[in-house]
Every structure is written in C-alpha cells, then in structure tokens.
TORPA-4810 file (N, C-alpha, C, O; in nm, 3 decimals):
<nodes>
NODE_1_-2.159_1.187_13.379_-2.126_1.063_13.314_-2.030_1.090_13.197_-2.049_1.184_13.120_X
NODE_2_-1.892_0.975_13.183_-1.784_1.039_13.082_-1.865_0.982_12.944_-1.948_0.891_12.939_X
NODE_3_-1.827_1.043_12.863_-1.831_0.982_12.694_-1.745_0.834_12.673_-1.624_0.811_12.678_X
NODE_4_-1.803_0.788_12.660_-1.749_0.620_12.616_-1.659_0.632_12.458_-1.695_0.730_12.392_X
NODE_5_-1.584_0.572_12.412_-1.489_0.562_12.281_-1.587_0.546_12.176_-1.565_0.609_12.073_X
NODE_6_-1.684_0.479_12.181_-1.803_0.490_12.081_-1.849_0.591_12.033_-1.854_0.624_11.914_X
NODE_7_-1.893_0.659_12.149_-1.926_0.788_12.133_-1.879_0.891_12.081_-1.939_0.963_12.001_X
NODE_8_-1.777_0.905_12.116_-1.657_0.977_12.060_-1.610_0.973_11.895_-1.617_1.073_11.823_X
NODE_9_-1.564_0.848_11.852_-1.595_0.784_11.744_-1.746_0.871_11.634_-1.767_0.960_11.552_X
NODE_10_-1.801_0.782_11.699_-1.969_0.832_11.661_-1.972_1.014_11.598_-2.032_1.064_11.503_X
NODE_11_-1.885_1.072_11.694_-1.880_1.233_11.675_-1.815_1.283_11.548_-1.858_1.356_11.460_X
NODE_12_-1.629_1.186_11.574_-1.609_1.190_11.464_-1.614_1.212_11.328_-1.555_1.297_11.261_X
NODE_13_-1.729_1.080_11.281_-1.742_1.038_11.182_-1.859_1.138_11.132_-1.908_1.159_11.022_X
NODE_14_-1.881_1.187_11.255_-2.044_1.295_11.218_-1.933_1.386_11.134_-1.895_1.377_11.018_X
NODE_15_-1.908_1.449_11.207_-1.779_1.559_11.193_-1.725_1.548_11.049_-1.756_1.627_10.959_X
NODE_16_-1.650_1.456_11.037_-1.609_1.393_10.906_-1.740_1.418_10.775_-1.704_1.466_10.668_X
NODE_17_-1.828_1.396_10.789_-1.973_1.369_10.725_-2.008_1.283_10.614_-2.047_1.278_10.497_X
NODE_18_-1.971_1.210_10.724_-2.046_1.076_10.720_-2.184_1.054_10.788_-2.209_1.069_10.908_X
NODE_19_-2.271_1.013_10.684_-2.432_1.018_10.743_-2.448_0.831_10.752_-2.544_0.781_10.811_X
NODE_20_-2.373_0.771_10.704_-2.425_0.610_10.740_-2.318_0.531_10.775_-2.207_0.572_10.742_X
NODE_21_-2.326_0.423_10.837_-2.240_0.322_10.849_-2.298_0.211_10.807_-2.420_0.224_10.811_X
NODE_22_-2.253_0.070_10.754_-2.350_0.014_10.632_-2.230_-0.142_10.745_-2.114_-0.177_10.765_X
NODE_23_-2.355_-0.173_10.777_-2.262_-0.310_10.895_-2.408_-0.403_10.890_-2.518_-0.400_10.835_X
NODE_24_-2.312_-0.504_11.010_-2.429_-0.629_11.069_-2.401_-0.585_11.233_-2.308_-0.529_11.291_X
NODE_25_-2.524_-0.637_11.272_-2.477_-0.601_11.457_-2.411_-0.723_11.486_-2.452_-0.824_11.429_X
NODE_26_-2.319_-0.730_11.562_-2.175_-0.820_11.634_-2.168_-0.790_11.752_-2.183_-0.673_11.789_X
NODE_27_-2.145_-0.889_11.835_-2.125_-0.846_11.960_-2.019_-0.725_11.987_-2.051_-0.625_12.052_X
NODE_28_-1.858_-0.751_11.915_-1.807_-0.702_11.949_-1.829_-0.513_11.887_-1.752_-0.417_11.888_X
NODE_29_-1.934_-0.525_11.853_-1.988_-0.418_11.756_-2.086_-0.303_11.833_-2.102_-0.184_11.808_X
NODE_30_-2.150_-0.399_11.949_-2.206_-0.302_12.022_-2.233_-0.210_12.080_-2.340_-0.151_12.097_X
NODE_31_-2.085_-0.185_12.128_-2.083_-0.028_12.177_-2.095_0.064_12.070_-2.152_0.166_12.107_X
NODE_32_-2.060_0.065_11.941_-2.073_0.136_11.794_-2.219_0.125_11.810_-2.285_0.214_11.863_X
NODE_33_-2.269_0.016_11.764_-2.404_0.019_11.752_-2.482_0.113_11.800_-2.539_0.206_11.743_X
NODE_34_-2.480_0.076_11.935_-2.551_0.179_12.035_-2.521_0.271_12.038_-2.600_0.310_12.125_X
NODE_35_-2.454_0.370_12.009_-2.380_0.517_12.010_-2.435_0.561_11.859_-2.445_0.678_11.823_X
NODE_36_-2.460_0.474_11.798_-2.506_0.566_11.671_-2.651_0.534_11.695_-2.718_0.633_11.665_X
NODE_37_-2.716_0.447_11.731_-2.889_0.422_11.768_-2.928_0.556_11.830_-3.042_0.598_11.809_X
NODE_38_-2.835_0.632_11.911_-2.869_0.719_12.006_-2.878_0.857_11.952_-2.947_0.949_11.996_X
NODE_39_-2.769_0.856_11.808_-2.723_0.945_11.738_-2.812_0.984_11.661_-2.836_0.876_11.608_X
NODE_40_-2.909_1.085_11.591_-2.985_1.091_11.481_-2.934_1.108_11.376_-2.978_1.067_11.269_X
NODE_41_-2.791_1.201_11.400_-2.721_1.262_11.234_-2.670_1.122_11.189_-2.623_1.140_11.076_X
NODE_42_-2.659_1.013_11.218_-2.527_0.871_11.184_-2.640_0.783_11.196_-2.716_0.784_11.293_X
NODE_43_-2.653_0.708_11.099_-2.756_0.623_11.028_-2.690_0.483_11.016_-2.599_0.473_10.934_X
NODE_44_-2.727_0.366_11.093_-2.668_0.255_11.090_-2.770_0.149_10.961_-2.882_0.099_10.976_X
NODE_45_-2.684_0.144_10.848_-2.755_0.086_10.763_-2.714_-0.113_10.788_-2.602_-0.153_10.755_X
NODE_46_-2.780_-0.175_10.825_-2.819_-0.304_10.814_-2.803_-0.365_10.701_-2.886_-0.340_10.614_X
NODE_47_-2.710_-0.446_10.674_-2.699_-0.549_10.520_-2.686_-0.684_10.565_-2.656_-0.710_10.681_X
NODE_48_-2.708_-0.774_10.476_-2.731_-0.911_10.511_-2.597_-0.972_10.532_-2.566_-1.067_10.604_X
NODE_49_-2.525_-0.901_10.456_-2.373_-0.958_10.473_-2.240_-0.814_10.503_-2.272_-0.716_10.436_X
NODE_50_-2.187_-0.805_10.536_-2.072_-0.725_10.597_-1.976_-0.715_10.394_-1.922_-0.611_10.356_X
NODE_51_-1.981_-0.809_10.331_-1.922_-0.820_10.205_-2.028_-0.697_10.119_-1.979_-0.607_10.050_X
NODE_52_-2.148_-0.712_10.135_-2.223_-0.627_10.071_-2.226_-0.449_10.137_-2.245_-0.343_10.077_X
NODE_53_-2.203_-0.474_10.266_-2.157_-0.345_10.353_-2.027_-0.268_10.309_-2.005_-0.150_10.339_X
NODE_54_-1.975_-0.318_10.263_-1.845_-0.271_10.201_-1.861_-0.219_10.069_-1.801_-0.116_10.039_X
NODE_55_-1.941_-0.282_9.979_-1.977_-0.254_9.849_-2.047_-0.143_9.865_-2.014_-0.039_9.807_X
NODE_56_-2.169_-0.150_9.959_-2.246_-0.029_9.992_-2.149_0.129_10.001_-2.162_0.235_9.940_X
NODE_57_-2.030_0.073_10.127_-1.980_0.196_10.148_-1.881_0.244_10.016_-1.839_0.359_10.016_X
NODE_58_-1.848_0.162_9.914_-1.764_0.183_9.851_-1.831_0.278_9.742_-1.769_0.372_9.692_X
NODE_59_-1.947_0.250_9.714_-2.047_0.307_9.605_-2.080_0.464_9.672_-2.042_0.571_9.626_X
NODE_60_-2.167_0.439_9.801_-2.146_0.566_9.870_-2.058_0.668_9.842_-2.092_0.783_9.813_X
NODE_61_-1.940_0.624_9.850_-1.817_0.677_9.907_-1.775_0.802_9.740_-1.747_0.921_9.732_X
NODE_62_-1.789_0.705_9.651_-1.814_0.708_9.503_-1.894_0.879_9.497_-1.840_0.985_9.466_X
NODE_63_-1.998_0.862_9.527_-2.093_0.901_9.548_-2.070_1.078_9.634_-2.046_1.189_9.589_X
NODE_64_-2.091_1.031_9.755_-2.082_1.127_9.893_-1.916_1.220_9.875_-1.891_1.340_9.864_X
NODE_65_-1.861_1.143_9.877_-1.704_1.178_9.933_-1.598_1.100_9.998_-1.487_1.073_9.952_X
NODE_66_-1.643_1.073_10.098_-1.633_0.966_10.234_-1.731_0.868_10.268_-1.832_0.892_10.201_X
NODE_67_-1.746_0.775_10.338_-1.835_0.662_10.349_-1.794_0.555_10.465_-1.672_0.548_10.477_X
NODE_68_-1.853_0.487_10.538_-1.799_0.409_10.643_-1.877_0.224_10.609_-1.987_0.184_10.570_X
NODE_69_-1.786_0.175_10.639_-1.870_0.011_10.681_-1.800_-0.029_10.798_-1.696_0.025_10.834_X
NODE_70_-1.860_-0.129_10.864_-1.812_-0.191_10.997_-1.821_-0.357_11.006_-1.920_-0.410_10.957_X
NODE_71_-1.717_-0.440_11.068_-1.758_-0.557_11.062_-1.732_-0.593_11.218_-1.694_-0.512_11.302_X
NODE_72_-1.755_-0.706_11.237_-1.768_-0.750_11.387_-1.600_-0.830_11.403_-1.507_-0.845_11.325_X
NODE_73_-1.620_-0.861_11.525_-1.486_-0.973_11.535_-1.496_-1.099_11.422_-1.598_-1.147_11.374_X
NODE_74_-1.332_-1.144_11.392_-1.379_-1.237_11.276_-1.396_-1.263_11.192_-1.316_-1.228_11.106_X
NODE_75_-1.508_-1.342_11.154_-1.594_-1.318_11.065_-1.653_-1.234_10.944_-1.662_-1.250_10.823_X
NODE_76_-1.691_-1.135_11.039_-1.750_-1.019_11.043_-1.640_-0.948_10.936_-1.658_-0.959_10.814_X
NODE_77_-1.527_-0.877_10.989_-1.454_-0.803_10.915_-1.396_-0.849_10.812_-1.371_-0.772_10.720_X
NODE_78_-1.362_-0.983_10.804_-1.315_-1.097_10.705_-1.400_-1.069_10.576_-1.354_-1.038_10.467_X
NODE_79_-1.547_-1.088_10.612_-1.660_-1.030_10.532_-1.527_-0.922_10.386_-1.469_-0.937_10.279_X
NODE_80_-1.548_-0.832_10.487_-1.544_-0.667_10.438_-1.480_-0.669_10.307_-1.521_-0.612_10.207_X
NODE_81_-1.359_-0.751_10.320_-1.212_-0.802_10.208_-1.246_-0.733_10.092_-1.180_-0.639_10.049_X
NODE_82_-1.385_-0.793_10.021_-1.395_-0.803_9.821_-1.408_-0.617_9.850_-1.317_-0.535_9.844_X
NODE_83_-1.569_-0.591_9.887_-1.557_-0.495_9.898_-1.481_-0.371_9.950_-1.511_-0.252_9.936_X
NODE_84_-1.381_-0.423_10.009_-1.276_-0.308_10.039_-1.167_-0.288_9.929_-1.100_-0.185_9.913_X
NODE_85_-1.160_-0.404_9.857_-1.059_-0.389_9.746_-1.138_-0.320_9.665_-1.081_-0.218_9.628_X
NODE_86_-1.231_-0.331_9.627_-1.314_-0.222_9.511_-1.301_-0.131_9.561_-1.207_-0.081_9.498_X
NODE_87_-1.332_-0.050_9.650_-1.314_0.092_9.688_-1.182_0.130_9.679_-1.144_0.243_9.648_X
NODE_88_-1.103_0.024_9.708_-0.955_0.031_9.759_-0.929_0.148_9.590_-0.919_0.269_9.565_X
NODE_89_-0.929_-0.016_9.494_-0.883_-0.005_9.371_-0.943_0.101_9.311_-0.869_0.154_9.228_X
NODE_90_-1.081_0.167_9.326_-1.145_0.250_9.264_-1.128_0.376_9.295_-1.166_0.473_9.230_X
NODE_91_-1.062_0.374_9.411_-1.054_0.524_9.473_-1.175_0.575_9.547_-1.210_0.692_9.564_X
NODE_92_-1.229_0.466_9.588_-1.338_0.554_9.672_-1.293_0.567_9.842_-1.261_0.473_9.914_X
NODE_93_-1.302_0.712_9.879_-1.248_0.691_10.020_-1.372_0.629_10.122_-1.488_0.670_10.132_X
NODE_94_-1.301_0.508_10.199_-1.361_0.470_10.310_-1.358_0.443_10.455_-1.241_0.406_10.460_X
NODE_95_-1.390_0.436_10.546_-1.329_0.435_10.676_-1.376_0.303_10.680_-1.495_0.293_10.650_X
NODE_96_-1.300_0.170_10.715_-1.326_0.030_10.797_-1.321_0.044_10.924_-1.217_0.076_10.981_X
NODE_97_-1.421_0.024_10.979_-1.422_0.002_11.138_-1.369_-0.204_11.146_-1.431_-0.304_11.109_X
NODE_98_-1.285_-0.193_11.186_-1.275_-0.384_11.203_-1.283_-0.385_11.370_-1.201_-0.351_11.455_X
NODE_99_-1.385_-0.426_11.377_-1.419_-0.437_11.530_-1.315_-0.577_11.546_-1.269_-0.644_11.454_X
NODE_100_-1.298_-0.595_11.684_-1.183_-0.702_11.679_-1.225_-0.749_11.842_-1.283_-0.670_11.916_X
NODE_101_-1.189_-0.884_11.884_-1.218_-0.969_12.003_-1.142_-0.853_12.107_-1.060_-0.773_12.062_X
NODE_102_-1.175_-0.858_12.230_-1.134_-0.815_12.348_-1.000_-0.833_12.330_-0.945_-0.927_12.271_X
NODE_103_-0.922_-0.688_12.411_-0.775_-0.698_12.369_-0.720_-0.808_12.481_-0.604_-0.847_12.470_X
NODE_104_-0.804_-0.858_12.589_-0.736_-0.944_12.675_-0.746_-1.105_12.561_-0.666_-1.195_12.588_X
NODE_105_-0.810_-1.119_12.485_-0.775_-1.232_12.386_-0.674_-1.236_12.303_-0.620_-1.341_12.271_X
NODE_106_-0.625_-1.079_12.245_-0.495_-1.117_12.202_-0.389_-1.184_12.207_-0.319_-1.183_12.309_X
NODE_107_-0.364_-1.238_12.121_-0.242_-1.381_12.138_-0.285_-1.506_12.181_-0.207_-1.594_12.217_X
NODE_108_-0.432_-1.520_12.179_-0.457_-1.666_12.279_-0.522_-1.741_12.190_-0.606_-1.820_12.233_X
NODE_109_-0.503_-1.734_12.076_-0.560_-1.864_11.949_-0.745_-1.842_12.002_-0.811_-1.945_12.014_X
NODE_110_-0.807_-1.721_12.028_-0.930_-1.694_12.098_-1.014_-1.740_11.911_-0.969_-1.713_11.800_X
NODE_111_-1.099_-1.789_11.935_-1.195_-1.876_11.825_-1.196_-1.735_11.667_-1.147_-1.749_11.555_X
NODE_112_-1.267_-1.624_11.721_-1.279_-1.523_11.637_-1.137_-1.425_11.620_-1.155_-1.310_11.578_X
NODE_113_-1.063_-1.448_11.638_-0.953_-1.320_11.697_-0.868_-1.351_11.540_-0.828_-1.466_11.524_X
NODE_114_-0.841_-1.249_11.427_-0.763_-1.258_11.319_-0.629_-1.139_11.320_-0.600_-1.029_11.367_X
NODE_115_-0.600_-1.195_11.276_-0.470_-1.011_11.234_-0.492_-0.935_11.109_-0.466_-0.947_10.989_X
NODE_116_-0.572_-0.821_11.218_-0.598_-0.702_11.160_-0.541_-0.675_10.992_-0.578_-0.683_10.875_X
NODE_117_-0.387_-0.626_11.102_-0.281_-0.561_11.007_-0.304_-0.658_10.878_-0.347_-0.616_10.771_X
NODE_118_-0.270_-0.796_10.903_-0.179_-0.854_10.783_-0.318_-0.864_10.668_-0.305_-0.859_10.546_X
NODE_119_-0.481_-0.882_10.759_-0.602_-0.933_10.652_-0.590_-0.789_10.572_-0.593_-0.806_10.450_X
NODE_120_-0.580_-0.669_10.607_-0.648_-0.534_10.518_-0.534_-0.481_10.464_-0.546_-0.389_10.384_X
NODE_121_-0.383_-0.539_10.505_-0.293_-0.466_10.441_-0.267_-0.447_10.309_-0.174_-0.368_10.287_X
NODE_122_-0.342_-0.515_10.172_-0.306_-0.477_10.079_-0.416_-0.407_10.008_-0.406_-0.370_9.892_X
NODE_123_-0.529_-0.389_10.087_-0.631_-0.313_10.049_-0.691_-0.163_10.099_-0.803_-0.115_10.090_X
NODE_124_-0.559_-0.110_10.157_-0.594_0.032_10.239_-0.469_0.064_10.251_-0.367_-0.003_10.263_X
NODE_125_-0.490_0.176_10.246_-0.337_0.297_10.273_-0.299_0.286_10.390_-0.177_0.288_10.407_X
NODE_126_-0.379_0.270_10.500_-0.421_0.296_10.659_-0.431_0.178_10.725_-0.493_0.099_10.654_X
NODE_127_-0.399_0.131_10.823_-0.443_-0.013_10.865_-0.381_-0.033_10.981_-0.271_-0.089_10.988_X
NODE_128_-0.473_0.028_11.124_-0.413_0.012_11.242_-0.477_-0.072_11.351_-0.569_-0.122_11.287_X
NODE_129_-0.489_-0.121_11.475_-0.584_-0.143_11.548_-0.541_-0.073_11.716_-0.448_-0.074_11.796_X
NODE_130_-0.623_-0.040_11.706_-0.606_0.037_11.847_-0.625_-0.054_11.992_-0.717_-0.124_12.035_X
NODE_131_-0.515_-0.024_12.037_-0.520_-0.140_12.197_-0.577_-0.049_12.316_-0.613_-0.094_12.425_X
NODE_132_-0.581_0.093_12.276_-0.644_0.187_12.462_-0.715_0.243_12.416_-0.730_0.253_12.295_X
NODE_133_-0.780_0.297_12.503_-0.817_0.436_12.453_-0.788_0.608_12.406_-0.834_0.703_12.344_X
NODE_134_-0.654_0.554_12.505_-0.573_0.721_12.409_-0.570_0.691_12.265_-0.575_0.795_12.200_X
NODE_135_-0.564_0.590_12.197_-0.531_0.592_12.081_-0.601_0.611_11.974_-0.541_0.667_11.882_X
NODE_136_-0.729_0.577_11.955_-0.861_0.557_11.928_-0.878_0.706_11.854_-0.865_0.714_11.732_X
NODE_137_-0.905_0.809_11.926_-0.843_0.936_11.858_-0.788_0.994_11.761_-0.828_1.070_11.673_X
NODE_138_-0.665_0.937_11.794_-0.559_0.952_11.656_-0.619_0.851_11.529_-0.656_0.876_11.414_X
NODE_139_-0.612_0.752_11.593_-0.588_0.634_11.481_-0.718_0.666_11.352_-0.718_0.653_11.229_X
NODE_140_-0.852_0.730_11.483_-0.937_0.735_11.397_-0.915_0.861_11.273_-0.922_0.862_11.150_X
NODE_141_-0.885_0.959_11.373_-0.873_1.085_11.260_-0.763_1.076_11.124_-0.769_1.130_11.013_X
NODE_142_-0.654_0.978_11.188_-0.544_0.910_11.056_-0.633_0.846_10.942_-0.643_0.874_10.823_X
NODE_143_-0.707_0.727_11.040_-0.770_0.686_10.911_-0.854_0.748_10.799_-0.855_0.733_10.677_X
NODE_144_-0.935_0.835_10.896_-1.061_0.888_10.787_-0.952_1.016_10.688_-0.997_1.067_10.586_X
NODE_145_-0.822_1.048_10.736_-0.777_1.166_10.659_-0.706_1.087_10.567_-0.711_1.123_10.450_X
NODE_146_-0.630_0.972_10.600_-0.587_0.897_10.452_-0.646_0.850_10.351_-0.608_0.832_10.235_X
NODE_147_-0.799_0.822_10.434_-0.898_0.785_10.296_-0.950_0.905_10.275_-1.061_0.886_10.228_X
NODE_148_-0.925_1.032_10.287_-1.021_1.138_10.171_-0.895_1.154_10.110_-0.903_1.144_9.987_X
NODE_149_-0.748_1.183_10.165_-0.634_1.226_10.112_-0.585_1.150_10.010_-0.541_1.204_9.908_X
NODE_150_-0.586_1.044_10.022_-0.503_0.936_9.924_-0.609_0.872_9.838_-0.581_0.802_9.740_X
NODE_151_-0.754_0.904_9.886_-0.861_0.821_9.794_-0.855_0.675_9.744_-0.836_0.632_9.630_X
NODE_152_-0.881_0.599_9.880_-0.870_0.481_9.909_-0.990_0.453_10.048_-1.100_0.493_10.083_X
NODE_153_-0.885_0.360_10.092_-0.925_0.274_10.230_-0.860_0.296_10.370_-0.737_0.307_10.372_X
NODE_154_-0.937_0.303_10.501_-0.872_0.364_10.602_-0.921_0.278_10.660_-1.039_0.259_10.629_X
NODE_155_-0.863_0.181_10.770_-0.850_0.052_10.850_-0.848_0.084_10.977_-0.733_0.074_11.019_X
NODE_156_-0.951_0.130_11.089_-0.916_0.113_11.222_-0.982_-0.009_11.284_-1.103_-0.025_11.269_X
NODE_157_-0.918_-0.083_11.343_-0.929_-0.194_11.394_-0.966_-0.145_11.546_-0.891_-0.062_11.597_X
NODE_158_-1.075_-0.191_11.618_-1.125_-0.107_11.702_-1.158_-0.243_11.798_-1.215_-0.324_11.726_X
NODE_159_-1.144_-0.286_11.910_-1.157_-0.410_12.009_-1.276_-0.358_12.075_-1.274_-0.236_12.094_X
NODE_160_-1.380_-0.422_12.113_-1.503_-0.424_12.124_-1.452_-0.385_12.279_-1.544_-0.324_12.335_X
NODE_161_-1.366_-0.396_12.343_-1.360_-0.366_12.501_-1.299_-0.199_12.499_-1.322_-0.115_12.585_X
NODE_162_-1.243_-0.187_12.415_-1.165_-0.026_12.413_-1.295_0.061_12.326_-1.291_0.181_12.302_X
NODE_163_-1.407_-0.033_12.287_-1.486_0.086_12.255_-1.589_0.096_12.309_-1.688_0.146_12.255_X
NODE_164_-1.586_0.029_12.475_-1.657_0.050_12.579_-1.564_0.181_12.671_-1.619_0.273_12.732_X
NODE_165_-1.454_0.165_12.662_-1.429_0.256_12.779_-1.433_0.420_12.757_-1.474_0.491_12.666_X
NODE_166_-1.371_0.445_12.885_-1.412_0.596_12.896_-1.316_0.671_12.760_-1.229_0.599_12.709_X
NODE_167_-1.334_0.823_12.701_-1.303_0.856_12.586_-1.218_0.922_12.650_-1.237_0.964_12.764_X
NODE_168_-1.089_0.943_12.567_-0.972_1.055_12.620_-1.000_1.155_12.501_-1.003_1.140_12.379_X
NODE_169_-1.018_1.252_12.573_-0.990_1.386_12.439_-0.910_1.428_12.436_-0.845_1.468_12.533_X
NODE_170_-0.869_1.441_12.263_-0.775_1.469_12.223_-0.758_1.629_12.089_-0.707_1.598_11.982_X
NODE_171_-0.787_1.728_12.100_-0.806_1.883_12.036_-0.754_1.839_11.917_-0.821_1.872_11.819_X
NODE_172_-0.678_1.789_11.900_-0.577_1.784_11.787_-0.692_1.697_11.684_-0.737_1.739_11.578_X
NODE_173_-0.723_1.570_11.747_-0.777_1.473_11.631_-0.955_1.475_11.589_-1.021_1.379_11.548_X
NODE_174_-0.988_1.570_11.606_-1.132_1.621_11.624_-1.133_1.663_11.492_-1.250_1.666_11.454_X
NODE_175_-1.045_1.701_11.392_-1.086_1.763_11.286_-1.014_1.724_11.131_-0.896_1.753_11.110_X
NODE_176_-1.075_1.676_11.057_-1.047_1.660_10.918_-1.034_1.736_10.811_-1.124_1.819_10.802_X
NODE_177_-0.913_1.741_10.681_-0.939_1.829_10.585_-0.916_1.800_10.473_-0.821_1.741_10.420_X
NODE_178_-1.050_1.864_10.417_-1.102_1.822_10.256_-1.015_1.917_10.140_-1.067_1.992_10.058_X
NODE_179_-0.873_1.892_10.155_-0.780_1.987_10.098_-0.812_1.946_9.920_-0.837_1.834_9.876_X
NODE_180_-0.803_2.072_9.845_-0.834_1.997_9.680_-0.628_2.053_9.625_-0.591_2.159_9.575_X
NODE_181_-0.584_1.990_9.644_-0.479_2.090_9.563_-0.428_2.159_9.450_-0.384_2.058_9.395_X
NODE_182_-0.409_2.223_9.396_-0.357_2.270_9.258_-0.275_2.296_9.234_-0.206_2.309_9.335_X
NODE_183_-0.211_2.321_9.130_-0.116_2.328_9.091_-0.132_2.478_8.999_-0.225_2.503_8.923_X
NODE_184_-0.005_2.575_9.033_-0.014_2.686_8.978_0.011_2.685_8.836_0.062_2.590_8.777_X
NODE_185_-0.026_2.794_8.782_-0.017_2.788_8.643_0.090_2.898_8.603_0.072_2.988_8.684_X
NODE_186_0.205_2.940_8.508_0.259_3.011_8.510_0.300_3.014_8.325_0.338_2.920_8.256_X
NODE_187_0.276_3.158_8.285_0.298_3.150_8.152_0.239_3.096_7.999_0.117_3.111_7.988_X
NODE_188_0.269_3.070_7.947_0.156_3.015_7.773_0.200_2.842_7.821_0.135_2.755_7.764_X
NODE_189_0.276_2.809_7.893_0.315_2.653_7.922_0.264_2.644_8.072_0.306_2.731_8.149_X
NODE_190_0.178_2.546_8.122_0.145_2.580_8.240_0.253_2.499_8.323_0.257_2.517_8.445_X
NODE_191_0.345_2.406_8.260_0.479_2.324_8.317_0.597_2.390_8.355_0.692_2.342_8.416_X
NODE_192_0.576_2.548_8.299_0.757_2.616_8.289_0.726_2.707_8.418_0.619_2.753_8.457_X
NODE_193_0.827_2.715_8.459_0.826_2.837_8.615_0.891_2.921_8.498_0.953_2.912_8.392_X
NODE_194_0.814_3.044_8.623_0.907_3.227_8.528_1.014_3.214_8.532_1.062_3.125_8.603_X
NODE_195_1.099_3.302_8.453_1.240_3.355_8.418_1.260_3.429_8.493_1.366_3.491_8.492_X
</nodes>
C-alpha cells in the first residue's frame, strides 16, 4: 500500500520537530487529521477556533522553535489571519497548513473556495498552494525552511483532494536546516577585515 500526501507531510513535520498541530477537524482537513491520529510523535491539538490555533502555534513557536496550525477550507483558514500576523510580526516561525476546497473547484465561485495567495500574503514570507502531488514536497520543505530561516510564517495551501493521493518522493525535500549564522570576528574592531 503507497503512502498518501498526508502521510508524507505528517513525516515531514515530525522530521522538522514539530510535536503538535493546533487546528479544528474540516472536512477538507481529513486526510491530515487522520495521518497524524495514526502518528504518535505529531499531536493534533483541538481549539475551539482555528484564530486561537494560530495564537497557540505562534506562542509555541516562541517557545519550541518551529510550530504548526491548520485550518480547513474557507472558513477555517480565514480563521488563522490575527494569529498569523502575530507570529508573522513577532518572529515566531510557523508552518500554515491552509487546507483548501478540491482542486476540481477551482475557479467555480465553489461556496468555501478563497485565494490562498492574496488572504496570507502579507502575513508570511512563504505562501503557496499546491495543485499535485509532486509538489507538496517541495512546497512543504520551502515553507517550513522559510519559517525557521526568515523567522516568520510559512503558507502551504494544501487541497483536501491532493492530500488524499498517492505521495511522490522526493530525497531532496525530506530535510530541513537549523543554520545559526555568525559573523566572524577579526581584530580589537569586530567590523574591520585584516590588513
């Protein structure tokens, strides 16, 4: 039996270390759901509102290093907004899962269906939504590395039908890095290069 995009995902974020995701269950949310129910290391924390899930992950994030929230189609991710700008603005890195309507609803005025890009664009470095499953991969490992790198917000927009299907592996996007950088020091001025 192949690994489903959830799953995969799910590994990810283990990988990454991340121990919670701080959401509401959504339909279009389910395949996540269930892939971390199954998971013991990835802890699906339950909040009454998707706005408070965001706050959660933002404090976390504060906290831990990294941090995740998730919202459903809609609604749901619409939620996420306040609390993503606090993390945004505060520097706490976070991964947004924006679960999003079936990609066959795209473009069809479908009841829940918003744009991704334009709702999270001024509150994340990162802000993609993935239409296959080759992509899912990348997009995810982009996001979670712009939010530890840039110490912010990382936006994958994830369609509840592409995170049913089968997982493409990809070697490359399996791995994240917690780079600290410095800056060398040289001389009684630590600003002047040698002579």
């Amino acid at each position: 039996m192949s690994k489903k995009v959830a799953e995969q995902l799910v590994e990810m974020l283990i990988q990454a270390g991340i121990k919670r995701i701080y959401a509401i269950t959504g339909d279009s949310l389910n395949e996540l759901n269930d892939a971390v129910r199954r998971t013991p290391e990835l802890k699906w924390i339950h909040v009454r509102n998707e706005e408070a899930g965001a706050f959660a992950a933002s404090a976390d994030a504060q906290l831990s290093g990294l941090a995740c929230c998730a919202g459903s189609s809609g609604p749901g991710h619409v939620h996420l907004v306040n609390g993503l700008y606090d993390a945004h603005r505060s520097g706490a890195p976070v991964l947004a899962i924006a679960s999003t309507c079936a990609t066959k609803e795209f473009g069809s005025n479908y009841f829940q269906e918003t744009n991704v890009i334009k709702l999270f664009d001024d509150c994340s470095y990162y802000n993609q939504v993935a239409a296959n499953n080759k992509q899912v991969p990348r997009m995810a490992q982009a996001a979670i590395q712009t939010a530890i790198q840039r110490k912010g917000v990382g936006v994958l927009g994830l369609p509840g039908d592409v995170a049913g299907e089968d997982a493409v592996e990809i070697d490359s996007s399996v791995n994240n890095f917690f780079a600290k950088p410095t800056l060398p020091r040289y001389g009684k001025n630590w600003c002047s290069w040698p002579t």
